[in-house]
Every structure is written in C-alpha cells, then in structure tokens.
C-alpha positions as CSV (number, residue, x, y, z in Angstrom):
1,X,0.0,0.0,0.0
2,X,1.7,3.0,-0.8
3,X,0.8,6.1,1.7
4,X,1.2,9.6,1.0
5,X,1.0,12.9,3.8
6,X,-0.6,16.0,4.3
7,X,0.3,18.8,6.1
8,X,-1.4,21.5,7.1
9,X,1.2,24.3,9.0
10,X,-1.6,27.0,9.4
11,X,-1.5,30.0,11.7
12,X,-2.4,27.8,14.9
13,X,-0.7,24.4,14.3
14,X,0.4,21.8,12.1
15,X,-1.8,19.2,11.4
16,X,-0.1,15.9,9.4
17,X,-2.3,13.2,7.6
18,X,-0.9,10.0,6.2
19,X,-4.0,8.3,4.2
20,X,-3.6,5.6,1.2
21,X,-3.0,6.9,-2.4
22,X,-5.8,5.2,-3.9
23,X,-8.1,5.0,-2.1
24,X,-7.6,7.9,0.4
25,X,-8.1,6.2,3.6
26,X,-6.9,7.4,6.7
27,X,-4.1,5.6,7.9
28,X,-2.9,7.6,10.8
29,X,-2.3,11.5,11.8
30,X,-0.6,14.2,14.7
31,X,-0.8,17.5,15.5
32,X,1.6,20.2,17.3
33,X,1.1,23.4,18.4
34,X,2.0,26.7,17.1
35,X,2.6,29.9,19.1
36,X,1.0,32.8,19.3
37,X,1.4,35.8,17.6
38,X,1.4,37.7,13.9
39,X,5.0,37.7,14.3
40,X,6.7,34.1,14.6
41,X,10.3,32.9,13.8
42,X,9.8,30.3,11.1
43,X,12.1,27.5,13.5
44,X,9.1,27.0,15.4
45,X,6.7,25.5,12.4
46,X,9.6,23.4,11.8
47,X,9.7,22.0,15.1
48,X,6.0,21.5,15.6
49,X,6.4,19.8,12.0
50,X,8.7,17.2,13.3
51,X,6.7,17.1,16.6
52,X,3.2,16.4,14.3
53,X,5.5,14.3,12.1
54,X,6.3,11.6,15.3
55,X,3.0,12.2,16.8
56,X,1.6,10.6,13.3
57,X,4.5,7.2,13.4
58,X,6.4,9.0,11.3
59,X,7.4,8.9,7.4
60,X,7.6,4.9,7.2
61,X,6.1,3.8,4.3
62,X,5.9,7.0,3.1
63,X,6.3,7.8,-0.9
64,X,4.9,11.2,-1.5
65,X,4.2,14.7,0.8
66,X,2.6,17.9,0.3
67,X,2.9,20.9,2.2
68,X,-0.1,23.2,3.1
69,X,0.6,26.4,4.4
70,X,-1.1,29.9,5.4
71,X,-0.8,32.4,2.6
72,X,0.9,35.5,2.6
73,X,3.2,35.3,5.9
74,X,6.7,37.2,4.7
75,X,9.9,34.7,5.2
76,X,13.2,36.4,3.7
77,X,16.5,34.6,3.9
78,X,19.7,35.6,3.4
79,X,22.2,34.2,0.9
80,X,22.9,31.6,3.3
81,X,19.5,30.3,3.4
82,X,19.3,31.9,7.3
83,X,16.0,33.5,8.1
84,X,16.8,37.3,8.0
85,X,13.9,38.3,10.9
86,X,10.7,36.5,11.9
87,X,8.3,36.4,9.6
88,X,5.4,38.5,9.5
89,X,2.2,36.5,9.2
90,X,-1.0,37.4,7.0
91,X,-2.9,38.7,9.8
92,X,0.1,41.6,10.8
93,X,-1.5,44.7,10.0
94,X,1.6,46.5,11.0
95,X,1.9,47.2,6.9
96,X,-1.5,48.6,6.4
97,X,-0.1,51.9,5.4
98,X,2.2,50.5,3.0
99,X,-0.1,49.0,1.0
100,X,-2.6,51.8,0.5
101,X,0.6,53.9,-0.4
102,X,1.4,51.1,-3.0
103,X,-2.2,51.3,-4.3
104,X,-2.1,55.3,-4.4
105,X,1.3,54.5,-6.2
106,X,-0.2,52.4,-9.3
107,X,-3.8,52.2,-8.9
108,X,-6.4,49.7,-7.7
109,X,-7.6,49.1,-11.3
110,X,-3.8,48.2,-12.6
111,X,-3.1,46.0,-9.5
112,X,-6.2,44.0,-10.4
113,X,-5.4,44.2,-14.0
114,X,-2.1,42.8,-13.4
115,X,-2.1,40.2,-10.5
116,X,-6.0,40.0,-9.5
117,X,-5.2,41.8,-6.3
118,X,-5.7,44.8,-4.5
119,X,-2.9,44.9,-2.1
120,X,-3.9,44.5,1.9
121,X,-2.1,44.5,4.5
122,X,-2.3,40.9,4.8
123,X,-0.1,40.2,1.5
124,X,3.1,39.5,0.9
125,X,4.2,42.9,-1.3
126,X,2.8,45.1,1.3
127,X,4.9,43.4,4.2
128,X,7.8,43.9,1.6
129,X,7.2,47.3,1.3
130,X,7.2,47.9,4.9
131,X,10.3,46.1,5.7
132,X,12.0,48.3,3.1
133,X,10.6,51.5,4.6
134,X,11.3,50.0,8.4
135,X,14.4,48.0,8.3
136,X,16.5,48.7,5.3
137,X,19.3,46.4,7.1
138,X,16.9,43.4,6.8
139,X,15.9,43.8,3.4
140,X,20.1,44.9,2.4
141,X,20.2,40.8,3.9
142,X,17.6,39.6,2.3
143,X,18.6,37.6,-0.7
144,X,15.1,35.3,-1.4
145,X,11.8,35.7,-0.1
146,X,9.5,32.9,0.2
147,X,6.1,31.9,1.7
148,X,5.6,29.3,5.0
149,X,4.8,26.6,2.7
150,X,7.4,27.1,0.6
151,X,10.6,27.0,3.2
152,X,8.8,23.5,4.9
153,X,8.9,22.3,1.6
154,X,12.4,23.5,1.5
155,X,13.6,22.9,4.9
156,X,12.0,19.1,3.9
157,X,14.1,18.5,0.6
158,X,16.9,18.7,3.8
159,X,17.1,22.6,3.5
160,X,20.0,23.3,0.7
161,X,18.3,20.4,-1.5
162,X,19.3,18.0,-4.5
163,X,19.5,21.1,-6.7
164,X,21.9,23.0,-4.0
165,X,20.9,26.2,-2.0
166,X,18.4,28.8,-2.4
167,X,17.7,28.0,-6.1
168,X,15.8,24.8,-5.0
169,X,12.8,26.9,-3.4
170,X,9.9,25.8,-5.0
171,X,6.4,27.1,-4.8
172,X,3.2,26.7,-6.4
173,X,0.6,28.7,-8.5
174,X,-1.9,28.7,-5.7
175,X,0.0,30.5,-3.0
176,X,2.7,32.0,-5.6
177,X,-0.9,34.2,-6.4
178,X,-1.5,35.6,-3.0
179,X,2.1,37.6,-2.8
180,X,1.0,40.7,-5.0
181,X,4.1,40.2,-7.6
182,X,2.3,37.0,-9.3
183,X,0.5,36.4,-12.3
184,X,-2.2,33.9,-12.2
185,X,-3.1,33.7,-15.7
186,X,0.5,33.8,-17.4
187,X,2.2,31.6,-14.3
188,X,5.1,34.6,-13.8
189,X,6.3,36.8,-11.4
190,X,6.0,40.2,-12.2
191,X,9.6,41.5,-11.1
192,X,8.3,45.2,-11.3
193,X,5.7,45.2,-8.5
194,X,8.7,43.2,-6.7
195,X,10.9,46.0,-7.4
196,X,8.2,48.4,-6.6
197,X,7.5,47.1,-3.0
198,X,11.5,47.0,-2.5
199,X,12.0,50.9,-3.4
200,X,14.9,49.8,-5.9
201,X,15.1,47.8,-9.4
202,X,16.1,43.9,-8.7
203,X,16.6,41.3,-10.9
204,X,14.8,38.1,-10.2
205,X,17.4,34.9,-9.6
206,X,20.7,37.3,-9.1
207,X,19.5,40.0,-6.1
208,X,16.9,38.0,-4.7
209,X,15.4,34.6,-5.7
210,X,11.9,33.6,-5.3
211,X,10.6,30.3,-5.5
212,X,10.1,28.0,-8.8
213,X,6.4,27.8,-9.5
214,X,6.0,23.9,-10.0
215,X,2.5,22.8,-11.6
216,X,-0.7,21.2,-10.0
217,X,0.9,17.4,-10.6
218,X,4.8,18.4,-10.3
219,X,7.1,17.4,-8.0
220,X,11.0,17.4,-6.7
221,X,13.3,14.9,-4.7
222,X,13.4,14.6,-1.4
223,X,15.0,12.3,0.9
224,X,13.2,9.2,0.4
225,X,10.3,10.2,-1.2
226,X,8.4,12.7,-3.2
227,X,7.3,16.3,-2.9
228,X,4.7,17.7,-4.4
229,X,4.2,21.2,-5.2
230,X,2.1,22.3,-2.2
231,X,-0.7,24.9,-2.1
232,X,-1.9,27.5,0.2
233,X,-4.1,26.9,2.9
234,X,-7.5,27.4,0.9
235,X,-6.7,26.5,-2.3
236,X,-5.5,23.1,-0.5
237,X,-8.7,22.9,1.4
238,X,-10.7,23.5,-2.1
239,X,-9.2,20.1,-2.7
240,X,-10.0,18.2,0.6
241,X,-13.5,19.1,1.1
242,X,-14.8,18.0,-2.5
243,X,-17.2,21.0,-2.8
244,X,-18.2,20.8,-6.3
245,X,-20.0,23.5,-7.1
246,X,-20.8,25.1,-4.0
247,X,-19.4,28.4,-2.6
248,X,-16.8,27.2,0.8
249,X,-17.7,29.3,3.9
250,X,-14.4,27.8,6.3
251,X,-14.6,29.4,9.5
252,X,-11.3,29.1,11.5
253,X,-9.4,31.8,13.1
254,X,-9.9,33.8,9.8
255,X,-13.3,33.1,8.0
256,X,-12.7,32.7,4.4
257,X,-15.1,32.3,1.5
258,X,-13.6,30.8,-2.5
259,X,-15.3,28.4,-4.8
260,X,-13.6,27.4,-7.9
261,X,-13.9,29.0,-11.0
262,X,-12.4,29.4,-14.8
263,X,-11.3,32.5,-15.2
264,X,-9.1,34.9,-12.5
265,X,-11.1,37.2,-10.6
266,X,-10.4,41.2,-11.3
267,X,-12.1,42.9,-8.8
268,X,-10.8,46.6,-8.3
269,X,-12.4,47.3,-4.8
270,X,-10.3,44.4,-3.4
271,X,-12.9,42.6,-1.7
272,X,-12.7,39.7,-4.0
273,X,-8.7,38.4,-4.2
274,X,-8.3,36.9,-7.7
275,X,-6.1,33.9,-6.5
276,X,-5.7,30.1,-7.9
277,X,-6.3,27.3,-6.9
278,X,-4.2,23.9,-6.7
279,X,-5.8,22.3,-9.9
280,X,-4.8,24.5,-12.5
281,X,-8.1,26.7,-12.4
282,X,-8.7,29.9,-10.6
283,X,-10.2,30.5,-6.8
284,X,-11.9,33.7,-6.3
285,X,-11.7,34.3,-2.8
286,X,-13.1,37.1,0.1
287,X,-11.1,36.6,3.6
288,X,-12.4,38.2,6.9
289,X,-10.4,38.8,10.1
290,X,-12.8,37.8,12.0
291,X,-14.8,34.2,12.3
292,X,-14.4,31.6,15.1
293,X,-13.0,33.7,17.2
294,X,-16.2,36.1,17.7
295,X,-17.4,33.1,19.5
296,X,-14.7,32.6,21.5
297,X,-15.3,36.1,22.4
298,X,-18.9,35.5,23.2
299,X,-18.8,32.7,25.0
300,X,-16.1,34.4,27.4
301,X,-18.5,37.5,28.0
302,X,-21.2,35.5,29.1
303,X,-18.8,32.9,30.9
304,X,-20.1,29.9,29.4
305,X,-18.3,27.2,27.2
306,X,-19.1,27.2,23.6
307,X,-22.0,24.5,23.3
308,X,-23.8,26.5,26.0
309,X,-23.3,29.5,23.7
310,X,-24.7,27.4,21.0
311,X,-27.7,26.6,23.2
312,X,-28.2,29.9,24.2
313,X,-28.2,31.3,20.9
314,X,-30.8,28.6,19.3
315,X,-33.6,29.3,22.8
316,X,-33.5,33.4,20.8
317,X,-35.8,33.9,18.0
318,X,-34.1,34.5,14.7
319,X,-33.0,38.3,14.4
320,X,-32.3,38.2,18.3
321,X,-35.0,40.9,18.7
322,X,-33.2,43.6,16.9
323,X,-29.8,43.2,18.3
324,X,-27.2,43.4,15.7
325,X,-23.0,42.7,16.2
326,X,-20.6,43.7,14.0
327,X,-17.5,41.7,14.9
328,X,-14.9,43.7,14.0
329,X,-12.7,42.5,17.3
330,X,-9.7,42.1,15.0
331,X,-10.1,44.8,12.7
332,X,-11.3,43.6,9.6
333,X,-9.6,42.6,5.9
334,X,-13.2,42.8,4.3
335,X,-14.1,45.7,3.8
336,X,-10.3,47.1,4.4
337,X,-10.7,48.1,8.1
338,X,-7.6,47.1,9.8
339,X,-8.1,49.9,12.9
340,X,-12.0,49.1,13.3
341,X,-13.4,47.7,16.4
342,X,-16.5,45.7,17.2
343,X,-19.7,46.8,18.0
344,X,-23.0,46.1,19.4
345,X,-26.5,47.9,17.7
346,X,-30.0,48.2,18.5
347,X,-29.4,47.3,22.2
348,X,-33.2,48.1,23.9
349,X,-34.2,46.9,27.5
350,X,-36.4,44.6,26.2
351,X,-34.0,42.9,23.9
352,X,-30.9,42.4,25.9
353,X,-30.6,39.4,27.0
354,X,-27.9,36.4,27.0
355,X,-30.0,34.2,24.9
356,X,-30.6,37.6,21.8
357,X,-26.5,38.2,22.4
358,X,-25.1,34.5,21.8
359,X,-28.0,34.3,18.5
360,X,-26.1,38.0,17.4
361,X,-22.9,36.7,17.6
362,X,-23.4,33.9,15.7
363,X,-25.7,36.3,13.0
364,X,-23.0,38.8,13.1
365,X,-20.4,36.3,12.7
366,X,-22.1,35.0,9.8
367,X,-23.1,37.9,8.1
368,X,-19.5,38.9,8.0
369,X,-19.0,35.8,5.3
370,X,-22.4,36.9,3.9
371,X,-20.6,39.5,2.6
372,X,-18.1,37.6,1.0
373,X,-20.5,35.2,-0.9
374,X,-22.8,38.4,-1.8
375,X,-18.9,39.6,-3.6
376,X,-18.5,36.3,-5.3
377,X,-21.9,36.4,-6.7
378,X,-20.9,39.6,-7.8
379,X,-17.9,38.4,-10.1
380,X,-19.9,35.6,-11.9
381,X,-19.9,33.0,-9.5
382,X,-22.9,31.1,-9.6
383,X,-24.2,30.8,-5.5
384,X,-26.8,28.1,-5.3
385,X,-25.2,26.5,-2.1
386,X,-23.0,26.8,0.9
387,X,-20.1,23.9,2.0
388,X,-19.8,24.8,5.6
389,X,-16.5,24.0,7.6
390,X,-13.8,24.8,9.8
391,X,-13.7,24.7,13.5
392,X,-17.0,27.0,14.4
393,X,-19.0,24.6,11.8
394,X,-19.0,22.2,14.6
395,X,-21.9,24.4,16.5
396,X,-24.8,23.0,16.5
397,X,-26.2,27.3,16.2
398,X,-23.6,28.1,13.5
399,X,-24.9,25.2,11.7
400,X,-29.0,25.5,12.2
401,X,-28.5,29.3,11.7
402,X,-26.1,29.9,8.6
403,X,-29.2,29.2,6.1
404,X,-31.2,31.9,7.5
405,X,-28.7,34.1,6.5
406,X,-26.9,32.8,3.3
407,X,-30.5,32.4,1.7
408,X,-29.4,28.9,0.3
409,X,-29.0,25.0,1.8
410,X,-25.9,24.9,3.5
411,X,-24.2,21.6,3.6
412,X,-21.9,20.7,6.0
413,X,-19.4,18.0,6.0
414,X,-17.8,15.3,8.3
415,X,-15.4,17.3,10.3
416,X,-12.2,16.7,9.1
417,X,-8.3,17.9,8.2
418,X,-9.6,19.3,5.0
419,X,-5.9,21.3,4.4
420,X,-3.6,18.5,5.2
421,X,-6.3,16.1,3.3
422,X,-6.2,18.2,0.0
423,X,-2.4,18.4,0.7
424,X,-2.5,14.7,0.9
425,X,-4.5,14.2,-2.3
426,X,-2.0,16.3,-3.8
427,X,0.9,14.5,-3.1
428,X,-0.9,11.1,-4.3
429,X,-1.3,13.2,-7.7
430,X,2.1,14.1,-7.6
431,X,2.5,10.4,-7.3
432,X,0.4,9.0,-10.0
433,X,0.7,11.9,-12.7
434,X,-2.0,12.7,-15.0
435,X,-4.2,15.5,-15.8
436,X,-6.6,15.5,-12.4
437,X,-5.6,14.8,-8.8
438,X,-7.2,11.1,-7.7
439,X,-11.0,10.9,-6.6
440,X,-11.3,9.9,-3.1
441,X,-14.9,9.1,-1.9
442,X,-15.4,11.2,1.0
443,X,-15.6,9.9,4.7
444,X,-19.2,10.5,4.9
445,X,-22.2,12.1,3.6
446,X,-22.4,15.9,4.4
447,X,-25.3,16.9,7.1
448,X,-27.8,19.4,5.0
449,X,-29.4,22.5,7.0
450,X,-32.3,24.5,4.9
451,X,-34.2,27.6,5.8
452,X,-35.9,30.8,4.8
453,X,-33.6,34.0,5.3
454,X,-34.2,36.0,8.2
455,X,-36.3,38.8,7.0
456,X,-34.5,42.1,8.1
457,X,-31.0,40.6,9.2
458,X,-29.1,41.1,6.4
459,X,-30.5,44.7,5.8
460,X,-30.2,45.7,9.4
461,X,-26.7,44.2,9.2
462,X,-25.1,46.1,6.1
463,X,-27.2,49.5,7.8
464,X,-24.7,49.0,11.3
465,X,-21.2,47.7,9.1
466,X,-21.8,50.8,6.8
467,X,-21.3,52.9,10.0
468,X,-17.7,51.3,10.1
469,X,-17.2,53.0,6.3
470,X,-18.6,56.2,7.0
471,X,-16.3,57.0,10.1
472,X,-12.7,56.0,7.7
C-alpha cells in the first residue's frame, strides 16, 4: 500500500495526515502546536512539523508529501538560506499603510489588471514594502523571499536540496498568487511590482530569488520520497473538502469564503482576491479577520463554554430581537478596516438578554461571510449553495442558523483535516501523474441545514457595518 502525507502548517498548528494513495483512507495522523502571535520565527513550524511528524508514526512507508501552508506570511532569507527576521504573518497589519501607499502609487484598477489583487495588508508585497521603509538592514540581507509553505517544503528537501541552495525553493501557483508580484493567468512573477514594494530595481534569480512555480501534478526529490508542489491553505482545502460546485464558507481563526472558477477574478475594490487554486483553475476568494473567534469572544462574555453558547443562541428567535454585532474585534480585511473595532447595535431593555447576544454573535459572525459570498456572486460566480466547515461549523447554532442568513441549503461535511487532506491528495497526484488529482470518496455524507432568510438581518446588518465605512 503506498501512503502519501498532508500537512497543514496553518497560523495555529500543524496538522499531518498520512492516508492511502488510492483510495484515500486514513491511515494515521498528529498535531503540534503553534505559538502565538502575527509575528513568529519560522524555526518553530519546523519544530512543531517534526513534533506532528512523530505524533503521526512518522514517514515509514511514506512515498509522496505535500505541504499546506497559510498564505501571505513574509519569510526572507539571506544568501545563506538563514531566516533574516521572523516572519510576519498574514494577519500583521503593521503594513497597512504601505499597502494603500502602493495602491495610491499604481492604482487599484492596474493591480487587479495585473495580478487579480488589490494589495492588503495581509499580503506578501505590502509586508515587503514595509520592511523596506522600516528595516532597510533586513531587506540589504535579504537575498530570497519565500512563503511558510514554501521554506517546509524547502527545509523538507533537507534545506539546501538536491539542486543546491536557495535555487531549489519551489512554490506553487496557488500561493505564488496571493504575494502581489504573481500572475495567475501567465504563471510569472511580475519583477516590477517586486521592485516596486523594494524601493529599488532587482533582478529576479541574481538579487533575490523567489521560489520556482511547479505545476498542479509536479514534484521534486526529497530524501526518500516525493514532494509535491504544495498549495496555500485554501486552495489546499478547495481540494479536501470536495465542494463541487458550492461556494466554501471555512470558519477558522480567519473566516474565508472561495469556490472554484475558470477565469481569474479582477475585482478593483479588493474585496474579492483573484487567487488560484491547486488544480490549475482559478479560486476567487473574500477573507475576513474575524470568524471563530467572535465566538470565543462571546462565549467568554457570558462565561459559558461554547455548546452553552450554542444553546443559548438557538432558545433566541431568529433576528435576536433587533440586536445586531458587527464583529470587527480584529479589525477587519473585508471591507479594508484594519483599525476598526467591534460593535453592538440596537441594544433596547427589552432585547438584551444572553439568549438575543449568543443568536447576534453567531448572525453577526455570519453575516460577516455573507458578505463575502454576496462579492463572489458579484464576479460571476454562480451561489446556489453553501459547504460549511472549519472549527466554528461544529456548532450546532452556527450550523442551524447559517441558512437563514446565506438564503441557500448549507451543507456541512464530516469534520475533518480538510488542508492537510487536500495536501495529501495532492501529493498522491504528484505520485500518479496525469491531468486530475485522484478521486477519493469522501468519509461520509455531508449533514444538509435548509431555511428561509431572516427577514430584516441582512439589511439591518449592512445598515450598522456601513457605520464602520462612514467614520474611515
């Protein structure tokens, strides 16, 4: 039986999965923690790699992995392959200011033109540009610049690799599109934007490298067994949960919402990124600051666990009476509002209770990915269902309630490792070639949830988030 392995280094932990390369079953899996913190030295997803590595028995038997990683997060090395400073994750907002200066610079309308994005603070070529404006010694050091999937699959190949030093970095299209210096639909970099970001003209391969984009199917040597291109976090989880058609609504510590599509999103405002996906295809995607969390949040304000939240949110009528959150704790990536706070509206005598605050949370929480599928739907994207998952689909409320305000059935999976499980089906392509990755019959059937929109929310919604905008 030949086995391949997942891995899914997000911003939280890394998650292995070793499952059987036909047939996708689950063989065995570990876990390790990350720490905390938008800031994080990239020796310490290597470690909790090794630690989720022995956790799952190891790479016996192994043939083929595939790394998974969170998009964006900044790692420059130096000629010697040394990490330069810790890298800045995608949810460091520090570089806010140097990407509106970069969009004042060329233009919303030619960033989409060119790469599908908008630049955020979240991506890669507005951390750049703040590195050069803040620490001109690190980026004088910096000889390649890479993303967190791309130096594990590096620091896997045994760190200087077969092909020798920083010229075997390899990425692939998927994350290679969420930088701001990529271009989905040719498969290059765009050096200019590069240069542009640095403050200075380089030249790609002689003053700093960035990683080879491999294909969908591709792979490199590594000690013992194959490695497959890798994807980003989403476009990897595109491939694990087996949506089909339906729009994905994952809710993890960011709430993110992509479905697949044919042609690279150009979407000016920037709420709708114009990434790809692992397969080849494109993956119009909308990313919020703020998902699982917000009921974290909750539950600790009305000191109960999260199921009692849940409970206490279902015993509310739908609309919680009026209430309204806007769960901005974070700041927020959609709409661009990285100072914002949250808020609480429409708070009357008669309406505050526990039960009406869990039921907002959950609506607000929601609503926030409301507005991403509303954006999708806006670029072409055909929205005739929801695929529900991440960590806060396991509510019973987020689950029962998500229908009333997406206005279409929501489906919901098995919970699983859907990252390191589209990481693993990659590497089993990588194994077996060919034009499509391997179809593996899902674990289960996915629960369905139906039910009529809430009349009111959504408007009631947009009226208190619009008070956000007004007040930039």
């Amino acid at each position: 039986m030949a086995l391949v392995l997942g891995v899914d280094s997000s911003t939280q932990s890394c998650k292995v999965v070793v499952r059987d390369a036909e047939s996708g079953e689950l063989v065995r899996s570990g876990r390790a923690a990350h720490p905390d913190g938008t800031e994080i030295d990239p020796a310490h997803w290597w470690t909790a790699l090794q630690t989720a590595l022995d956790d799952a028995g190891g790479l016996d038997g192994v043939e083929s992995v595939a790394v998974a990683g969170q998009q964006h997060g900044m790692v420059c090395l130096d000629a010697d392959g040394e990490v330069v400073r810790p890298a800045l994750l995608w949810n460091d907002t520090r570089s806010a200011q140097a990407a509106a200066d970069l969009v004042d610079e060329l233009g919303a309308d030619r960033w989409a033109e060119l790469t599908g994005l908008v630049p955020v603070a979240s991506f890669t070529v507005s951390k750049l540009r703040w590195l050069a404006e803040n620490e001109p010694g690190s980026v004088a050091r910096t000889a390649a610049v890479c993303l967190p999937h791309d130096w594990l699959t590096w620091k896997l190949r045994g760190a200087a690799g077969s092909e020798g030093g920083l010229e075997s970095l390899v990425t692939d299209r998927s994350d290679a599109s969420g930088t701001g210096y990529f271009d989905g639909r040719t498969g290059d970099y765009r050096p200019e934007l590069l240069s542009r970001a640095l403050g200075r003209e380089v030249e790609l391969g002689r003053e700093v490298a960035l990683p080879r984009v491999l294909g969908p199917a591709e792979s490199v040597d590594g000690p013992g067994f194959r490695l497959g291109a890798g994807a980003g976090d989403n476009a990897a989880a595109g491939l694990g949960v087996g949506a089909g058609d339906d729009v994905v609504v994952s809710l993890g510590t960011s709430g993110t919402v992509f479905a697949r599509a044919g042609r690279q999103a150009r979407d000016p405002s920037g709420i709708v990124a114009g990434f790809s996906d692992a397969t080849g295809a494109f993956l119009p995607l909308v990313c919020t600051l703020n998902a699982a969390r917000v009921l974290d949040a909750a539950a600790r304000l009305l000191g109960v666990d999260l199921d009692e939240l849940s409970r206490l949110a279902l015993a509310a009528a739908p609309g919680a009476d009026g209430l309204t959150v806007v769960p901005y704790l974070e700041g927020e990536r959609t709409p661009n509002l990285p100072d914002a706070t949250g808020a609480v509206h429409g708070m009357t005598l008669r309406n505050a209770t526990r039960e009406n605050l869990a039921r907002a949370a959950v609506e607000g929480m929601l609503c926030g990915q409301r507005v991403g599928v509303d954006a999708l739907a806006g670029q072409g994207v055909s929205v005739t269902g929801v695929r529900l998952v991440g960590g806060a689909a396991r509510s019973e409320a987020v689950r029962a309630i998500a229908p009333t305000v997406f206005g279409v059935p929501v489906t919901v999976p098995e919970p699983g490792e859907y990252v390191a499980d589209g990481a693993a089906r990659q590497a089993a392509w990588a194994l077996r070639g060919g034009d499509t990755p391997p179809q593996w019959s899902p674990s289960g059937d996915p629960a369905r949830f139906d039910g009529e929109e809430t009349p009111g929310l959504w408007d009631r919604y947009r009226e208190a988030a619009d008070l956000h905008l007004s007040r930039r």
